[in-house]
C-alpha positions in Angstrom: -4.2 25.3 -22.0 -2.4 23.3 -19.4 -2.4 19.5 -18.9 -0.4 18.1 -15.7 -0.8 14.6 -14.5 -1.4 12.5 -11.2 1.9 11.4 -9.6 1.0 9.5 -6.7 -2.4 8.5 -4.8 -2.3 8.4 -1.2 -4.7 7.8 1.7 -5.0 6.9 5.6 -7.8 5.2 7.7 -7.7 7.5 10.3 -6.2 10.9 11.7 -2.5 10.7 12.3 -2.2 7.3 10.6 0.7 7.1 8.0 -0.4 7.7 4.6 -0.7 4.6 2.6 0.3 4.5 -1.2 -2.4 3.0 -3.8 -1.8 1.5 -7.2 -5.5 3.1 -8.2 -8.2 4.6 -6.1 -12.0 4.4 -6.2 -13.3 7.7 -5.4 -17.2 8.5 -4.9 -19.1 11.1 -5.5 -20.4 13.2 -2.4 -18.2 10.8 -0.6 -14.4 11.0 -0.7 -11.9 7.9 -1.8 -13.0 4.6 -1.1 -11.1 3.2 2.7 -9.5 6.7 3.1 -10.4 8.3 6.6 -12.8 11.3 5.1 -14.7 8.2 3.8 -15.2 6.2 5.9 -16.0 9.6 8.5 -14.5 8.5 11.2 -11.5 10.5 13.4 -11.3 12.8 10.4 -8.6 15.1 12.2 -8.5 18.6 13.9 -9.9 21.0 10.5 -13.1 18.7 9.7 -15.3 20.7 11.5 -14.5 23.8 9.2 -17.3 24.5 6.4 -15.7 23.1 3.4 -15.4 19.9 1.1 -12.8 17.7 1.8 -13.7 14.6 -0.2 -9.8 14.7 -1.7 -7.1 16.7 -1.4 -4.4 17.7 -3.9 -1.2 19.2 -3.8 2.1 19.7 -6.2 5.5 18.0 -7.0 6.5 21.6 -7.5 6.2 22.6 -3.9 8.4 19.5 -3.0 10.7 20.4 -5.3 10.8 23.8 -4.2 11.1 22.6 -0.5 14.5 20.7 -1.7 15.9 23.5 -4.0 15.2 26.3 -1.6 15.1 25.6 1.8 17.6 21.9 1.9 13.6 20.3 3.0 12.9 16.5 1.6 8.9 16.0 2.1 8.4 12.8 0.5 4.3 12.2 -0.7 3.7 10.3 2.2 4.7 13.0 4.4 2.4 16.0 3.7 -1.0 14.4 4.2 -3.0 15.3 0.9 -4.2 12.6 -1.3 -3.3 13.2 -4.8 0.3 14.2 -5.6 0.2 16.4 -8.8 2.7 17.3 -12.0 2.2 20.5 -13.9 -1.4 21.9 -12.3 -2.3 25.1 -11.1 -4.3 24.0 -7.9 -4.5 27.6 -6.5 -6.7 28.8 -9.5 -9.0 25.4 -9.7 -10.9 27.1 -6.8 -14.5 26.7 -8.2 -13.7 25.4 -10.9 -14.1 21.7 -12.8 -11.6 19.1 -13.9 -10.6 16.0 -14.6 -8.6 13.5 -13.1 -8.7 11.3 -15.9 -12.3 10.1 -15.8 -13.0 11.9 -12.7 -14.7 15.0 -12.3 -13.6 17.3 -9.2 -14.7 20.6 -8.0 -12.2 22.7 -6.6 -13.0 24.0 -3.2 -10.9 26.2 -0.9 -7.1 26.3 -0.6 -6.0 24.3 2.3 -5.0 25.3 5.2 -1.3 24.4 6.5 -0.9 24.2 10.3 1.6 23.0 13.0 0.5 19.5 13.5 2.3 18.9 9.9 5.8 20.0 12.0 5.1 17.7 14.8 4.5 14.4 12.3 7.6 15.3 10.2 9.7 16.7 12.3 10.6 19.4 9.9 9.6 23.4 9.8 7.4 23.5 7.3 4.5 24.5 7.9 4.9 28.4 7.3 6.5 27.5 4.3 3.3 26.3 3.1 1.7 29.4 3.0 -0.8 29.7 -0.2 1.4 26.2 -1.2 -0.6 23.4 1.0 -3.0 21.9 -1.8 -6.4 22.1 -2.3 -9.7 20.5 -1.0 -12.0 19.2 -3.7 -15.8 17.9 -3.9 -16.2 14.4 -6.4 -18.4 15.7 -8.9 -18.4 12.3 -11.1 -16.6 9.2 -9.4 -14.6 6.7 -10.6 -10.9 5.2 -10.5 -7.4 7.1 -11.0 -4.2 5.7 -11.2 -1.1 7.3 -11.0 -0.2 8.5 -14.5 -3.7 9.7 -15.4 -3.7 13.5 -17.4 -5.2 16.4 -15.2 -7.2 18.9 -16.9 -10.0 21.6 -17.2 -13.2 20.2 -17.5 -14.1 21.5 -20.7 -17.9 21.0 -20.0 -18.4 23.0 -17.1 
Protein backbone atom coordinates (compact mmCIF):
# COMPACT_ATOMS: atom_id res chain seq x y z
CA UNK A 1 0.00 0.00 0.00
CA UNK A 2 1.11 3.51 -0.75
CA UNK A 3 1.88 6.41 1.62
CA UNK A 4 2.74 9.96 0.02
CA UNK A 5 2.78 13.10 2.03
CA UNK A 6 1.45 16.83 2.01
CA UNK A 7 4.09 19.27 0.50
CA UNK A 8 2.67 22.46 0.71
CA UNK A 9 -0.82 24.03 1.89
CA UNK A 10 -2.16 26.80 -0.09
CA UNK A 11 -5.26 29.04 -0.10
CA UNK A 12 -6.85 32.45 -1.37
CA UNK A 13 -9.73 34.72 -0.04
CA UNK A 14 -11.25 35.19 -3.21
CA UNK A 15 -11.30 34.19 -7.04
CA UNK A 16 -8.27 35.31 -8.83
CA UNK A 17 -6.43 36.33 -5.66
CA UNK A 18 -2.76 34.95 -5.38
CA UNK A 19 -2.60 31.91 -3.50
CA UNK A 20 -1.30 32.32 -0.12
CA UNK A 21 1.13 29.73 1.62
CA UNK A 22 0.14 28.36 5.25
CA UNK A 23 2.37 26.91 7.90
CA UNK A 24 -0.94 24.63 8.97
CA UNK A 25 -4.49 24.79 8.02
CA UNK A 26 -7.71 24.31 9.88
CA UNK A 27 -10.02 22.52 7.64
CA UNK A 28 -13.92 21.81 8.57
CA UNK A 29 -16.05 19.38 7.87
CA UNK A 30 -18.94 20.20 5.24
CA UNK A 31 -17.09 23.45 5.05
CA UNK A 32 -13.68 23.76 3.24
CA UNK A 33 -10.31 25.29 4.95
CA UNK A 34 -10.68 27.83 7.41
CA UNK A 35 -10.18 31.78 5.51
CA UNK A 36 -9.82 30.11 2.10
CA UNK A 37 -12.35 31.53 -0.56
CA UNK A 38 -14.67 28.09 -0.80
CA UNK A 39 -15.05 28.90 2.96
CA UNK A 40 -15.80 31.65 3.42
CA UNK A 41 -18.37 31.24 0.00
CA UNK A 42 -17.88 34.20 -1.31
CA UNK A 43 -16.58 35.01 -5.34
CA UNK A 44 -15.79 31.24 -5.40
CA UNK A 45 -14.76 31.48 -9.24
CA UNK A 46 -16.13 30.48 -12.68
CA UNK A 47 -16.75 26.19 -12.00
CA UNK A 48 -18.61 26.63 -8.52
CA UNK A 49 -21.82 26.32 -9.89
CA UNK A 50 -20.96 22.73 -11.21
CA UNK A 51 -22.52 19.78 -8.95
CA UNK A 52 -19.54 18.68 -7.01
CA UNK A 53 -17.53 19.08 -3.65
CA UNK A 54 -15.00 21.40 -3.61
CA UNK A 55 -14.20 21.91 0.11
CA UNK A 56 -10.17 21.24 -0.95
CA UNK A 57 -8.48 20.57 -3.71
CA UNK A 58 -5.32 18.43 -4.27
CA UNK A 59 -2.90 18.04 -6.84
CA UNK A 60 0.81 16.31 -7.36
CA UNK A 61 4.54 17.32 -7.25
CA UNK A 62 4.73 14.79 -10.02
CA UNK A 63 2.75 16.71 -12.50
CA UNK A 64 5.15 19.78 -11.77
CA UNK A 65 7.92 17.79 -12.16
CA UNK A 66 6.65 16.40 -15.31
CA UNK A 67 5.78 19.98 -16.58
CA UNK A 68 9.75 20.81 -16.00
CA UNK A 69 11.20 17.47 -17.38
CA UNK A 70 8.89 17.32 -20.35
CA UNK A 71 7.59 20.31 -21.69
CA UNK A 72 10.78 23.13 -20.18
CA UNK A 73 7.17 24.41 -17.86
CA UNK A 74 8.08 25.75 -14.14
CA UNK A 75 4.51 25.88 -12.22
CA UNK A 76 5.50 26.75 -8.90
CA UNK A 77 2.52 25.60 -5.97
CA UNK A 78 1.31 28.96 -5.88
CA UNK A 79 0.64 28.97 -9.41
CA UNK A 80 -1.86 26.18 -10.17
CA UNK A 81 -4.65 27.11 -7.84
CA UNK A 82 -5.35 23.77 -5.77
CA UNK A 83 -4.86 23.72 -2.08
CA UNK A 84 -2.86 20.85 -1.13
CA UNK A 85 0.35 20.07 -2.96
CA UNK A 86 1.02 16.26 -2.77
CA UNK A 87 4.25 13.68 -2.83
CA UNK A 88 3.78 10.10 -3.79
CA UNK A 89 -0.42 9.90 -4.06
CA UNK A 90 -2.57 8.53 -6.64
CA UNK A 91 -5.28 11.30 -6.66
CA UNK A 92 -6.93 10.03 -9.89
CA UNK A 93 -7.94 6.63 -8.16
CA UNK A 94 -9.06 8.42 -4.62
CA UNK A 95 -12.35 9.22 -6.48
CA UNK A 96 -14.89 7.86 -3.85
CA UNK A 97 -12.76 6.81 -1.83
CA UNK A 98 -11.39 7.81 1.98
CA UNK A 99 -8.10 9.05 3.27
CA UNK A 100 -6.14 10.70 5.49
CA UNK A 101 -4.37 13.67 5.60
CA UNK A 102 -2.75 13.09 8.66
CA UNK A 103 -5.72 13.37 11.14
CA UNK A 104 -7.95 14.45 8.46
CA UNK A 105 -10.43 12.43 6.77
CA UNK A 106 -11.24 13.39 2.94
CA UNK A 107 -13.57 11.97 0.46
CA UNK A 108 -12.38 11.99 -2.93
CA UNK A 109 -14.81 13.57 -5.27
CA UNK A 110 -14.45 14.11 -9.03
CA UNK A 111 -11.24 14.92 -10.95
CA UNK A 112 -10.84 18.52 -11.59
CA UNK A 113 -11.36 20.12 -14.36
CA UNK A 114 -8.44 22.22 -16.06
CA UNK A 115 -9.49 25.28 -18.11
CA UNK A 116 -8.03 28.37 -19.90
CA UNK A 117 -8.30 30.87 -17.19
CA UNK A 118 -5.14 28.88 -15.58
CA UNK A 119 -3.17 30.21 -18.99
CA UNK A 120 -4.25 33.71 -18.62
CA UNK A 121 -3.04 33.95 -14.61
CA UNK A 122 0.37 32.21 -15.55
CA UNK A 123 0.95 33.19 -18.59
CA UNK A 124 2.07 29.76 -19.68
CA UNK A 125 0.21 26.91 -22.00
CA UNK A 126 -0.80 24.64 -19.73
CA UNK A 127 -3.86 24.06 -19.49
CA UNK A 128 -4.22 21.08 -22.13
CA UNK A 129 -1.41 19.71 -20.51
CA UNK A 130 -3.45 19.17 -17.64
CA UNK A 131 -5.66 16.83 -19.09
CA UNK A 132 -6.65 13.92 -16.42
CA UNK A 133 -3.44 15.76 -14.39
CA UNK A 134 -5.39 18.92 -12.70
CA UNK A 135 -5.99 17.42 -9.02
CA UNK A 136 -8.84 16.44 -7.44
CA UNK A 137 -11.84 18.01 -5.44
CA UNK A 138 -12.46 16.47 -2.06
CA UNK A 139 -15.43 16.69 0.69
CA UNK A 140 -13.96 17.03 4.68
CA UNK A 141 -15.21 13.99 6.07
CA UNK A 142 -13.51 14.60 9.66
CA UNK A 143 -11.77 18.07 10.20
CA UNK A 144 -8.90 19.10 11.73
CA UNK A 145 -5.33 20.75 11.10
CA UNK A 146 -2.50 19.63 8.53
CA UNK A 147 0.77 20.83 8.19
CA UNK A 148 3.04 20.40 5.53
CA UNK A 149 4.88 17.15 6.15
CA UNK A 150 1.84 15.24 7.34
CA UNK A 151 1.67 11.18 5.73
CA UNK A 152 -1.24 10.78 3.11
CA UNK A 153 -3.00 7.51 3.15
CA UNK A 154 -6.06 5.13 2.62
CA UNK A 155 -8.43 5.43 5.19
CA UNK A 156 -8.23 2.02 6.42
CA UNK A 157 -11.77 2.37 8.15
CA UNK A 158 -13.86 3.09 5.34
Amino acid sequence: MWQGQLLSIHTAPKARAPMVEQTTAELIAGVGIKGDRYAIGTDTGTYSAQPDVREVTLIEVETLEAFARDHDITLDAQEHRRNLTTRDVPLNHLVGRRFRVGDVVLEGGRLNYPCRYIDMITKKTICDLLEHRSGLNCRIITGGIIRPGDAIRLDVDK
